[in-house]
C-alpha positions as CSV (number, residue, x, y, z in Angstrom):
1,X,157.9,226.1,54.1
2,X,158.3,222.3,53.7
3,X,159.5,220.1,56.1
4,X,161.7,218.1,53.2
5,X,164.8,216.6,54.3
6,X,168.0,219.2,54.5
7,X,171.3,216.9,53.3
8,X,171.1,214.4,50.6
9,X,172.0,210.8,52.1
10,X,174.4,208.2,51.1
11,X,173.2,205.2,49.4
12,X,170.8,203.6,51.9
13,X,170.8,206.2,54.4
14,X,168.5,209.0,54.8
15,X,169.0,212.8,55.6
16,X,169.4,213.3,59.0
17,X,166.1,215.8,58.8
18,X,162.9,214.6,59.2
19,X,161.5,212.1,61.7
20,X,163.7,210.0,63.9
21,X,165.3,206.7,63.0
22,X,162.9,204.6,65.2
23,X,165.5,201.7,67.0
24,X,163.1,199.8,69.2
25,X,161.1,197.0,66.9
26,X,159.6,196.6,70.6
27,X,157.8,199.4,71.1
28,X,155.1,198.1,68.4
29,X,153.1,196.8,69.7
30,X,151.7,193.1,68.5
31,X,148.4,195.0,67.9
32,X,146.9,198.4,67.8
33,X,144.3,199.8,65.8
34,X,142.9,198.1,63.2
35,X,146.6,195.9,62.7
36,X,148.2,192.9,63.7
37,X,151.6,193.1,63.2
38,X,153.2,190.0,62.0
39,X,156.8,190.6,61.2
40,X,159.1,193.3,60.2
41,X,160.5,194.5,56.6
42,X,162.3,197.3,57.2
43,X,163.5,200.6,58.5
44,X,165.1,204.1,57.1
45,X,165.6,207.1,59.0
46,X,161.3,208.2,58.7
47,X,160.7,205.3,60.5
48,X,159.9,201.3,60.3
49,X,157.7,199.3,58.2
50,X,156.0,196.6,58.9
51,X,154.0,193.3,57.4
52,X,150.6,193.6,59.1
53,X,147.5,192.5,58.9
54,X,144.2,194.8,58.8
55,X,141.8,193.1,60.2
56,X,138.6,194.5,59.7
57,X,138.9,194.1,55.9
58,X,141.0,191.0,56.4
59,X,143.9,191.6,54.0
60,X,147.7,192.0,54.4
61,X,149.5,195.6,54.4
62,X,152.7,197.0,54.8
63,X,152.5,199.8,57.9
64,X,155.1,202.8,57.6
65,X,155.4,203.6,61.2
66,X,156.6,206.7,62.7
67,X,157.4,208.0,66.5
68,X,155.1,210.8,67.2
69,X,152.6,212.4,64.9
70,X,152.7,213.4,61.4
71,X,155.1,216.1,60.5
72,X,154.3,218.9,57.8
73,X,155.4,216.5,54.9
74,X,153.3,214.1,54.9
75,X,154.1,211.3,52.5
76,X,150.3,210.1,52.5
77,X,149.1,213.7,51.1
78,X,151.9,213.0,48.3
79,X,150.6,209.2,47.3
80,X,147.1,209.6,48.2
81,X,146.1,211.1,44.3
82,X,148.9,209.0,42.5
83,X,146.4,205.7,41.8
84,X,148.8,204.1,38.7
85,X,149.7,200.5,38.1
86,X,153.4,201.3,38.9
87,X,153.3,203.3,42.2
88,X,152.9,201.6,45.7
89,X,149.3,202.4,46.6
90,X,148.7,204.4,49.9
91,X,145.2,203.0,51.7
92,X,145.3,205.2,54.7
93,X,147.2,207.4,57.5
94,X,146.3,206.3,61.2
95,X,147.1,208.1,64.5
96,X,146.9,205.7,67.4
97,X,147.0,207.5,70.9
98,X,146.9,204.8,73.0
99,X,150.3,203.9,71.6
100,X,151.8,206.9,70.0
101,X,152.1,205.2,67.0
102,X,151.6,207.4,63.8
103,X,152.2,206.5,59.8
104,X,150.8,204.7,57.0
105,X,149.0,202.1,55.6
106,X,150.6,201.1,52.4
107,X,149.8,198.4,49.9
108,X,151.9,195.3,50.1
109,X,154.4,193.7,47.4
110,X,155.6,190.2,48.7
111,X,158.3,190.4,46.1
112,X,161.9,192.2,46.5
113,X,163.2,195.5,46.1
114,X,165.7,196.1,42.3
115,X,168.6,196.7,44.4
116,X,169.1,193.3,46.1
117,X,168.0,191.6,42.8
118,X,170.6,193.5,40.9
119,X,173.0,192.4,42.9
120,X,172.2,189.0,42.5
121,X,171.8,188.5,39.2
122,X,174.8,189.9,38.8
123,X,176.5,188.1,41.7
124,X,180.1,186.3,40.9
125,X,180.7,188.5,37.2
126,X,177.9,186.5,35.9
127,X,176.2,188.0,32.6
128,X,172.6,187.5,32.3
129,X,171.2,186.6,28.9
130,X,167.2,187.0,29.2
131,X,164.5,188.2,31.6
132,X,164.7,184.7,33.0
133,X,167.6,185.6,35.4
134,X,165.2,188.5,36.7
135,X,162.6,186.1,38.0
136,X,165.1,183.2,39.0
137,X,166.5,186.0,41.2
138,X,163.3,187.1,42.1
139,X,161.4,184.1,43.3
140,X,165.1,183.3,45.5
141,X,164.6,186.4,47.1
142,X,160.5,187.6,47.6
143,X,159.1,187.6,50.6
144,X,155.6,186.7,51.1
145,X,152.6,184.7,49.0
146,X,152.3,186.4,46.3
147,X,149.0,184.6,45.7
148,X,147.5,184.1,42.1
149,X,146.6,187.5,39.7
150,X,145.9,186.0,36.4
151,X,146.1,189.3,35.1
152,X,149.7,189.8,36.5
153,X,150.7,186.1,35.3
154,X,151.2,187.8,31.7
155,X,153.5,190.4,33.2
156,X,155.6,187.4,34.2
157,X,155.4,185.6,31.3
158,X,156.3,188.7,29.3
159,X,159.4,189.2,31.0
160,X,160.2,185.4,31.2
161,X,160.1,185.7,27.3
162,X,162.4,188.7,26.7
163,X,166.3,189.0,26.1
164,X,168.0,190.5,29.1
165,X,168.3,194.4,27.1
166,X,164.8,193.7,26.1
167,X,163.8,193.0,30.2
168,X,165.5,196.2,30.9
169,X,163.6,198.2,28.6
170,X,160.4,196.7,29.7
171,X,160.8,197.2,33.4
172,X,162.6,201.0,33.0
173,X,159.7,201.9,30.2
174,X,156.9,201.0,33.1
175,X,159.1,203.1,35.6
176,X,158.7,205.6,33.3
177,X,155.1,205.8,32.7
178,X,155.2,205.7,36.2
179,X,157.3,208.8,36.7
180,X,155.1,210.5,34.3
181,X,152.3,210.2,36.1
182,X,153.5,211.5,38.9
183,X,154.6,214.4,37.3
184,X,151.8,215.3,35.8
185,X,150.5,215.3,38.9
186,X,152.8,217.6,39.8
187,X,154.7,215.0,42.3
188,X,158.7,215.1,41.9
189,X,160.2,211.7,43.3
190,X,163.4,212.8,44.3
191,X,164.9,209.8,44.9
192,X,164.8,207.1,42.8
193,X,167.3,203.9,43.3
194,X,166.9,200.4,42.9
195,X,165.7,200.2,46.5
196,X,163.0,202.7,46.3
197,X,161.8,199.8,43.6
198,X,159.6,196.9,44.5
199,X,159.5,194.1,42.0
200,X,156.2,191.8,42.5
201,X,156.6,187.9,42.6
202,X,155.0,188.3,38.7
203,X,157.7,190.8,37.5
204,X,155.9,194.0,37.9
205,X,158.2,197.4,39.2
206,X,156.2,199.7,41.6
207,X,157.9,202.9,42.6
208,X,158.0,202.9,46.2
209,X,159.3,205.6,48.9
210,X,157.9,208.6,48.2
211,X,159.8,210.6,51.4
212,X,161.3,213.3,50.3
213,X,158.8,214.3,47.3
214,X,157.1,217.2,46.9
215,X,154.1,218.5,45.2
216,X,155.1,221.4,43.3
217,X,151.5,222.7,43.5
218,X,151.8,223.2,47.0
219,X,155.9,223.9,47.5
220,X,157.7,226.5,45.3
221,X,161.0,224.6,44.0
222,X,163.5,227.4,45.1
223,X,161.7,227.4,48.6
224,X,162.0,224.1,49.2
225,X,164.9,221.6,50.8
226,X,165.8,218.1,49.4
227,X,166.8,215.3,49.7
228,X,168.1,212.2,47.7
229,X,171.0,209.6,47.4
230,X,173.9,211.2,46.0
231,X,174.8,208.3,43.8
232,X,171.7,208.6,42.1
233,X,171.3,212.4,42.0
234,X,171.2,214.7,38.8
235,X,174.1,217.2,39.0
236,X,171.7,220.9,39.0
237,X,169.8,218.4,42.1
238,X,172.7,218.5,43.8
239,X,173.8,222.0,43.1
240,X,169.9,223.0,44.7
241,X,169.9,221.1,47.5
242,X,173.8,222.1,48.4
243,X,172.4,226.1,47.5
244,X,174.6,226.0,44.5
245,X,173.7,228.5,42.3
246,X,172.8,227.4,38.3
247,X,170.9,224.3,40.2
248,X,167.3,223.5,39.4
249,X,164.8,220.8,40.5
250,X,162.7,219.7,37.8
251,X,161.5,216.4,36.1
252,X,164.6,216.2,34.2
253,X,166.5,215.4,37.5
254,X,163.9,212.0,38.2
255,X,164.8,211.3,34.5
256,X,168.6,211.4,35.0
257,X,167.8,209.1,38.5
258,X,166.2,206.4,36.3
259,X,168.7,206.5,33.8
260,X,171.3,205.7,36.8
261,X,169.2,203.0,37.8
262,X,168.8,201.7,34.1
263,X,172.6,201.5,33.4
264,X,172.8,199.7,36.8
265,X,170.5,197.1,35.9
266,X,171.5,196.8,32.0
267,X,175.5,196.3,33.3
268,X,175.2,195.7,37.5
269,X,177.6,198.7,37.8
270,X,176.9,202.3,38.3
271,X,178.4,205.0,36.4
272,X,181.4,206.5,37.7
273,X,181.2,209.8,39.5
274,X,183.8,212.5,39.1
275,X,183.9,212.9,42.9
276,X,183.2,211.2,45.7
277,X,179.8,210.8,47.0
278,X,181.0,211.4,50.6
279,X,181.8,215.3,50.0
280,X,180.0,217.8,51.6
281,X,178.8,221.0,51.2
282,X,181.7,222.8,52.5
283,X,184.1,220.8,50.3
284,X,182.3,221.8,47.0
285,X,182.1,225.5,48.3
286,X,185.4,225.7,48.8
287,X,185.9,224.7,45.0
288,X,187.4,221.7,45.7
289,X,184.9,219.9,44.4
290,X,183.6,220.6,40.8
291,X,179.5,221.5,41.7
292,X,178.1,219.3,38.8
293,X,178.7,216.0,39.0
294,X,180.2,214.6,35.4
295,X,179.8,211.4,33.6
296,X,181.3,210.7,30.4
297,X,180.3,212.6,27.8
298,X,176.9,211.5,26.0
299,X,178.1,210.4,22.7
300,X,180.9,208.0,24.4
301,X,179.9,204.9,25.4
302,X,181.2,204.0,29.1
303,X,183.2,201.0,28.8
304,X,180.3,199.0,31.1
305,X,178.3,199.3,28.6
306,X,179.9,197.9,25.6
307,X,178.2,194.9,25.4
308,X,174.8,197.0,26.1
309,X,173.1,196.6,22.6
310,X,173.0,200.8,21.1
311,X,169.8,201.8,20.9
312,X,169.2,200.6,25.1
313,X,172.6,202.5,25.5
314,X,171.8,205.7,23.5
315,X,168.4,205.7,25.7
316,X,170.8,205.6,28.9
317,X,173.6,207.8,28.0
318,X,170.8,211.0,27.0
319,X,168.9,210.0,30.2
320,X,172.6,210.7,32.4
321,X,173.4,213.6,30.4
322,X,175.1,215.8,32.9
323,X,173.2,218.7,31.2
324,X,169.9,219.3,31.8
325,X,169.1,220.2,27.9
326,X,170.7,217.3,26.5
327,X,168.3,214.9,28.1
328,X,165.0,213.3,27.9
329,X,162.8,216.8,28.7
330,X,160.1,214.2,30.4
331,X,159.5,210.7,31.6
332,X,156.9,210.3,29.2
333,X,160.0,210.9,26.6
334,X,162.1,208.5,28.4
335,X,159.2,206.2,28.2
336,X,158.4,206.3,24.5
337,X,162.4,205.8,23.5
338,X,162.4,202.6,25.8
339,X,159.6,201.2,24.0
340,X,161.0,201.9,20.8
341,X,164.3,200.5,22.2
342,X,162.2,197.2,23.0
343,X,160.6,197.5,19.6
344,X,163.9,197.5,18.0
345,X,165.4,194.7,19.7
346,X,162.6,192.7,19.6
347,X,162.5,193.3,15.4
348,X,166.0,192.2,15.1
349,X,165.4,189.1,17.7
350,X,162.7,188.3,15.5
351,X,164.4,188.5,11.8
352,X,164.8,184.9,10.1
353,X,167.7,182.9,11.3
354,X,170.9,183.8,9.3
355,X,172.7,181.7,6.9
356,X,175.8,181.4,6.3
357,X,176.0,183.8,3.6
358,X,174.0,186.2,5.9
359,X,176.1,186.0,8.5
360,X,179.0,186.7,6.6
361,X,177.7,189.7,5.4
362,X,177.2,191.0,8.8
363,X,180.5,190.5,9.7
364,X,182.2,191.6,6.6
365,X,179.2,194.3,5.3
366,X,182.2,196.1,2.7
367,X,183.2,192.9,0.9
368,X,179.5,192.1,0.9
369,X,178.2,195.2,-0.5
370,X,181.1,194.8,-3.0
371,X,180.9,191.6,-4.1
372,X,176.6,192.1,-4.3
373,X,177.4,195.2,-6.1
374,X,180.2,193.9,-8.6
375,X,179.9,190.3,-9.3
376,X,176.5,190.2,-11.2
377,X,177.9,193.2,-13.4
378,X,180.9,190.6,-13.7
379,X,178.5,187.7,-14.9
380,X,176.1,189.8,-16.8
381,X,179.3,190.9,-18.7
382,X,180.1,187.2,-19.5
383,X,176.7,186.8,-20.8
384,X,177.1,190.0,-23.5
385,X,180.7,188.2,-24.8
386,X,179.2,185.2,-25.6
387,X,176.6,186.8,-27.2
388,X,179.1,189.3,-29.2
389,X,181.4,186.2,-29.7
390,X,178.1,184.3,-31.9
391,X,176.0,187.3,-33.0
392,X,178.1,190.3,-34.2
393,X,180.1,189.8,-37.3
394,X,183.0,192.6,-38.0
395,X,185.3,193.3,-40.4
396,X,189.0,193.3,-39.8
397,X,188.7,197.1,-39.4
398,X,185.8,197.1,-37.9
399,X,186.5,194.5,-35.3
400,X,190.4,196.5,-34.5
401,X,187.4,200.2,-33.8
402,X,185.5,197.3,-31.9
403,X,188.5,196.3,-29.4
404,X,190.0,199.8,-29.2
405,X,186.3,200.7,-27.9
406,X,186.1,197.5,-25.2
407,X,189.5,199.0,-24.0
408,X,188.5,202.6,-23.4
409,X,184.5,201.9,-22.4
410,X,186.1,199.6,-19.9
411,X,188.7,202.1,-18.9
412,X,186.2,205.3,-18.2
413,X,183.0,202.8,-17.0
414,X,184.5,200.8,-14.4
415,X,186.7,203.4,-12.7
416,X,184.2,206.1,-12.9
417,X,180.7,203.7,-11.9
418,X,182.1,200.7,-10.4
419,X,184.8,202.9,-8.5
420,X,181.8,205.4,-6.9
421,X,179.8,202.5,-6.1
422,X,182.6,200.9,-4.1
423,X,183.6,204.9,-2.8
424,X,179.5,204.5,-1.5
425,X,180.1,201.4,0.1
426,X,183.3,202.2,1.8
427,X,181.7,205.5,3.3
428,X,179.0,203.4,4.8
429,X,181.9,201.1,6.1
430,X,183.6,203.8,7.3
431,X,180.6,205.5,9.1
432,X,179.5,201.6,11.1
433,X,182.0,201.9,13.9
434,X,180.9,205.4,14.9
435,X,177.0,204.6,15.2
436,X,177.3,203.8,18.7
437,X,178.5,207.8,19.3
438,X,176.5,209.4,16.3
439,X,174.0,212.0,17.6
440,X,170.4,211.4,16.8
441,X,170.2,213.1,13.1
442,X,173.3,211.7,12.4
443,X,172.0,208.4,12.7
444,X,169.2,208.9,10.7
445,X,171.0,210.9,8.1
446,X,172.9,207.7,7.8
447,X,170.3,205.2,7.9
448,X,168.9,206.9,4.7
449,X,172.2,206.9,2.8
450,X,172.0,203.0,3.8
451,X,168.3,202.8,2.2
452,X,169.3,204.5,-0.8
453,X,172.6,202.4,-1.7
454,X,170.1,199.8,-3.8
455,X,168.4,202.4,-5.9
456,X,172.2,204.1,-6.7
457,X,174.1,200.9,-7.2
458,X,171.2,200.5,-9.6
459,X,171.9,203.9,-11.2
460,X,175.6,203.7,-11.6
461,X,175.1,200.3,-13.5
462,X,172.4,201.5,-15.4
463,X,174.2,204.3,-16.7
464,X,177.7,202.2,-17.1
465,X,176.4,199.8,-19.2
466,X,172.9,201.1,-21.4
467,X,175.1,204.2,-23.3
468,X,176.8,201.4,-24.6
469,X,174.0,200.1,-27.0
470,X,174.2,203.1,-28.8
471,X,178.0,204.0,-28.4
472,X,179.4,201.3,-29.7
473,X,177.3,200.5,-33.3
474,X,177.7,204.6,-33.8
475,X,180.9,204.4,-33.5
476,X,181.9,201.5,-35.5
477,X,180.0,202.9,-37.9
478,X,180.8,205.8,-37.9
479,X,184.8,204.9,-38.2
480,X,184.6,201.7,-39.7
481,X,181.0,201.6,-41.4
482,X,179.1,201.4,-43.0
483,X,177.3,198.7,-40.9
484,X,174.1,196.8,-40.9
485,X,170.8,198.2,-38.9
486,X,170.5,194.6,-37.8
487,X,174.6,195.2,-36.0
488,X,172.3,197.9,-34.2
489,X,170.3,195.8,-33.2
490,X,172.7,193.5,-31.6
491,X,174.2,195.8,-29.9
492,X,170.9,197.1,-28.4
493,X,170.4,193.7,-27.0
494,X,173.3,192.7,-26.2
495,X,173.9,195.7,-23.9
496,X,170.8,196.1,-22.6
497,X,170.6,192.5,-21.3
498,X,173.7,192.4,-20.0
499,X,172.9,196.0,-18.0
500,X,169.5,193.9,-16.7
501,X,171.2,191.2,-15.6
502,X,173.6,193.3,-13.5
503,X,171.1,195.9,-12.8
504,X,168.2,194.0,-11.3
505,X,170.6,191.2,-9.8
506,X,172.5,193.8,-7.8
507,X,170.2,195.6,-6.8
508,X,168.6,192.2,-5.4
509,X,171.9,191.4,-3.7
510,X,172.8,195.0,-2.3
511,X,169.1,194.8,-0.8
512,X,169.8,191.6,1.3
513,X,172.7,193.2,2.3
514,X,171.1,196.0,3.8
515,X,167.8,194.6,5.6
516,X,169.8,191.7,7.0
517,X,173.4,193.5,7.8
518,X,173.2,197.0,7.9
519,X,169.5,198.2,8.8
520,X,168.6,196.2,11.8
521,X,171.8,197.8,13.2
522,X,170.5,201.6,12.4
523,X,167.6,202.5,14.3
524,X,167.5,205.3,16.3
525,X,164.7,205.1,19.3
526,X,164.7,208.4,19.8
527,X,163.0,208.8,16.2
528,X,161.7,205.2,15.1
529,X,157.7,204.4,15.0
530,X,157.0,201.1,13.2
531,X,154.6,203.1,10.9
532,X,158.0,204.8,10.1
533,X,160.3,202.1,10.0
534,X,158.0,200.0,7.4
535,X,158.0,203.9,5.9
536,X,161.7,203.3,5.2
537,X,161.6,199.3,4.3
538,X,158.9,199.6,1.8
539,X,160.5,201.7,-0.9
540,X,163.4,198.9,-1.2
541,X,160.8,196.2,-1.6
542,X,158.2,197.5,-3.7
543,X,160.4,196.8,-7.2
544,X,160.6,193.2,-6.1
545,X,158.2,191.6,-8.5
546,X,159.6,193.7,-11.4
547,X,162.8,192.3,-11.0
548,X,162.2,189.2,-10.5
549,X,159.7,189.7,-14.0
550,X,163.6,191.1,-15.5
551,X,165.1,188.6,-14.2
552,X,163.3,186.4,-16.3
553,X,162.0,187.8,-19.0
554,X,165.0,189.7,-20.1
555,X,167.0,186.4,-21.6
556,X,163.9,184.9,-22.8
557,X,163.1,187.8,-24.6
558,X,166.7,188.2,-26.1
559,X,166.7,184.3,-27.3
560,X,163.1,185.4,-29.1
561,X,165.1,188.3,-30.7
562,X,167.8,186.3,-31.7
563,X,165.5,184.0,-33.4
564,X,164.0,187.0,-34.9
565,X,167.1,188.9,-36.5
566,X,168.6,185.8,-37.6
567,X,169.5,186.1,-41.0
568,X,171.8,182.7,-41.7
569,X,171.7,179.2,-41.2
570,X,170.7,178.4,-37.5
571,X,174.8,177.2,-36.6
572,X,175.4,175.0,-33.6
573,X,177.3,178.2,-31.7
574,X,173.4,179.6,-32.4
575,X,171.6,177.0,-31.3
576,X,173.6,177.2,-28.2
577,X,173.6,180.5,-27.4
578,X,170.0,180.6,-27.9
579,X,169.6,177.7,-25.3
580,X,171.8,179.5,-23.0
581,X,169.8,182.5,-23.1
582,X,166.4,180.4,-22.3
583,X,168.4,178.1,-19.5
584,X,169.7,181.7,-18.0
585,X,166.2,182.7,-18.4
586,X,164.8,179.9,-16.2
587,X,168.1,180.1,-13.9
588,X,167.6,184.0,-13.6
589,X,163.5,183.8,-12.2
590,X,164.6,180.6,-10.1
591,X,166.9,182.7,-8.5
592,X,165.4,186.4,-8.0
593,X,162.0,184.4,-6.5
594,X,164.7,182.5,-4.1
595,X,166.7,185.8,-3.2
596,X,162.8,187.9,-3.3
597,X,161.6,185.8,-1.0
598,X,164.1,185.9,1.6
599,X,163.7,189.7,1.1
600,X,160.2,189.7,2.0
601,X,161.0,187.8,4.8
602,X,163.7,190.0,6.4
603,X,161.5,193.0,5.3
604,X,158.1,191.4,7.1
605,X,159.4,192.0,10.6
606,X,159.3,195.9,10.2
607,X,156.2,195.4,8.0
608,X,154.2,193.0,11.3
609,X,155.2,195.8,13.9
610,X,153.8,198.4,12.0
611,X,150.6,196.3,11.3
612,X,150.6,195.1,15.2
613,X,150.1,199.1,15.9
């Protein structure tokens, strides 16, 4: 039977089981054993710890020291095989009978525990903005030399570098990996809270306190008491160690205590409990008390964390699911998401600064997608009357079948393809707001519709307008005719480079509008890879160099038609539209390149992560 604490304690206290709370800082002695003690650095209910140093190998520890011997838990048995970057590293047990004197001999980290630096850096409602704020709180508060690691220095610098959602995902992501490895060493924590983590002087977490784990390859889960801090303890924890039935102890419930710790030190506030974390057994079993502790639901965002950017939120919320099922099902999970989290952020840190134009579009992404989806339609249209206005010659009756036509093409084309473009846009506008509360496929069902909105604004224009080149001529002939193969003709080209113009141009716009607006806002780190988010990007940009070709070519190649079909003297309203047609030519490829290459641009910073992995 293990000797693991009975009661869960209250933030900062222990459970009353277990050894002693040791008073008398006295009754160490300045040296036994192989330690000179230099100064104290804490105590908990198991005992004291102490900054010491060993002598015979000349180096400074931190001593865990306990009245009497050892008991049956042994905290050294439980750290001894957990060698990881992340976890406090335990050198040795000692037994000194000359003293009485019993514990361990841990390694030391002259930094500060999460707890106290939370609280600082959060100290007087202030809102930190980047990983700066971490170390400035840090180097105010450590304790010790931290001496000079080289290797550690990038750590620091890392962190110095990152947004303040960016730090958080760094530091919870290495907690994480840590928390893995511990479990697949089959080593619960059991009680994880910003003061059972140590941050070095160079930024680096290391899980500390290791009390009241327990191995499940020597313990049997059902058999075994626990203990904890209530405020950071996963509701089926609680329900087990207050023999509750429906409670189980697994690595889902460490998960759920990092995710506490994670919203504490992305807003400096924990979530809100739905009872008090003074009740007691006796309270919850007379059904006073509800036995799972609730936080809001998983798809509403507490209100501390609105200004938490989504994809570190989502990552929290699933970690504090109240059910078990609904989280991360390891720490290894929890682990990969917060990277992706961090990739994310750090891809939408690192697109191109936003102009004007872009950052209207973010704010106003309907009007955007409409006016990128309407207006070259709109100018392209221009282009085809001016053309019609010099190049198509009608007869009276031919020219009345001509304007009863404009009326109802315009009547059936624009309601029916302008209005379902602009029904598209306004479901993906209507569908923004709730991202923060979608469910995982939800938000990548969406951020698929988003993708697709070029290549179906593209669609809808290139069926409103091509028809047209063989509508109209067929029926003007047809009621009015007959008429010339070269009025074909003109029709042909006429619609066809007016759909081109609007076709490639929108498409073009719509496509800035989604990688700078609407994409970076979309990614789910749950799901995202950067092999798969460059997966998604590369489909909108792989028809760039063909439209900018369009873009070009199309007027040039209309003006050499002109020329061509020209059958009377070259008027002045010829001459004209002919320049036009080559000016719009050189206008068009000026602009696609400009537009293209702010594309690529925007679309390089999913195409470098991928590449980078």
């Amino acid at each position: 039977m293990s000797t693991l604490p009975e009661r869960p304690h209250q933030e900062g206290t222990k459970a009353a089981t277990g050894p002693p709370a040791w008073t008398y800082a006295d009754a160490v002695p300045k040296r036994f054993g192989d330690f000179e003690v230099i100064s104290k650095l804490g105590q908990g209910s198991f005992g004291q710890v102490f900054l010491a140093r060993q002598v015979s190998l000349e180096r400074h520890v931190a001593l865990k020291v306990m009245d009497g011997e050892p008991t049956g838990h042994n905290e050294g048995q439980v750290l001894a095989g957990l060698e990881h970057d992340h976890i406090v590293k335990v050198y040795s047990a000692f037994l000194d009978p000359p003293s009485g004197l019993s514990g361990l001999c841990l390694q030391y980290v002259p930094g500060a525990d999460l707890g106290v630096i939370i609280r600082r850096v959060f100290e007087g409602g202030r809102v930190p903005e980047s990983g700066r704020a971490l170390l400035d709180a840090l180097d105010q508060l450590r304790r010790g030399d931290p001496g000079f690691d080289p290797a550690a220095l990038r750590d620091r610098e890392a962190l110095e570098a990152d947004d303040f959602p960016q730090a958080v995902c760094r530091l919870g992501g290495r907690m994480a990996e840590a928390l893995a490895f511990a479990h697949a060493n089959g080593i619960l924590h059991c009680d994880i809270k910003p003061g059972n983590i140590l941050l070095t002087p160079y930024g680096r977490p290391m899980l500390a306190d290791f009390n009241v784990a327990f191995d499940r390859t020597r313990h049997n889960p059902e058999d075994t008491r626990y203990g904890g801090t209530l405020a950071y303890m996963a509701p089926e924890y609680r329900a087990v160690m207050l023999n509750l039935p429906g409670g189980k102890a697994d690595e889902r419930c460490d998960v759920y205590s990092l995710g506490v710790v994670l919203y504490e030190l992305a807003t400096g506030t924990r979530p809100t409990l739905q009872h008090n974390v003074s009740e007691t057994k006796e309270t919850v079993a007379q059904g006073t008390v509800p036995a799972r502790a609730t936080l809001p639901e998983v798809r509403t965002v507490p209100d501390a964390m609105i200004h938490v950017p989504r994809e570190l939120a989502a990552v929290i919320c699933r970690a504090i699911d109240p059910e078990p099922t609904h989280r991360y099902q390891t720490a290894t999970e929890l682990a990969t998401a917060l990277a992706s989290a961090r990739q994310l952020l750090t891809a939408r840190r690192t697109l191109p600064v936003s102009s004007p134009i872009g950052r209207w579009a973010t704010a106003f992404p309907l009007y955007a997608l409409a006016v990128a989806g309407i207006l070259p339609h709109v100018i392209a249209s221009l282009v085809q009357i001016s053309y019609n206005t010099v190049e198509v010659r009608l007869t009276t009756e031919q020219g009345t079948v001509f304007a009863w036509l404009v009326i109802v093409y315009n009547l059936i084309a624009y309601p029916v393809f302008g209005g379902t473009a602009l029904y598209l846009f306004r479901q993906v506008k209507r569908q923004l707001p709730k991202v923060a509360t979608m469910s995982g496929p939800e938000l990548d069902a969406f951020r698929g519709q988003v993708c697709q909105l070029c290549w179906r604004a593209a669609a809808l224009g290139a069926i409103g307008w091509f028809p047209g080149a063989l509508i109209f001529p067929i029926v003007i002939d047809t009621c009015a005719g007959p008429i010339q193969w070269q009025l074909y003709a003109h029709y042909f080209i006429s619609f066809s480079l007016g759909g081109l113009i609007g076709v490639v141009f929108s498409y073009l716009s719509i496509a800035y509008v989604v990688l700078r607006a609407l994409y970076p806002q979309l990614g789910n780190a749950d799901t995202y890879t950067p092999t798969k988010g460059w997966n998604e990007v590369y489909p909108l940009t792989a028809p760039f160099g063909a439209m900018v070709t369009l873009a070009s070519g199309v007027p040039l190649v209309g003006a050499v038609l002109l020329l061509t079909l020209a059958d009377t003297a070259l008027t002045l309203g010829f001459r004209v539209l002919v320049a036009g047609l080559i000016g719009a030519g050189v206008a068009g490829v000026g602009l696609a390149e400009r537009i293209v290459r702010r594309l690529h641009l925007l679309a390089a910073v999913w195409q470098k992560d991928a590449e980078a992995r």
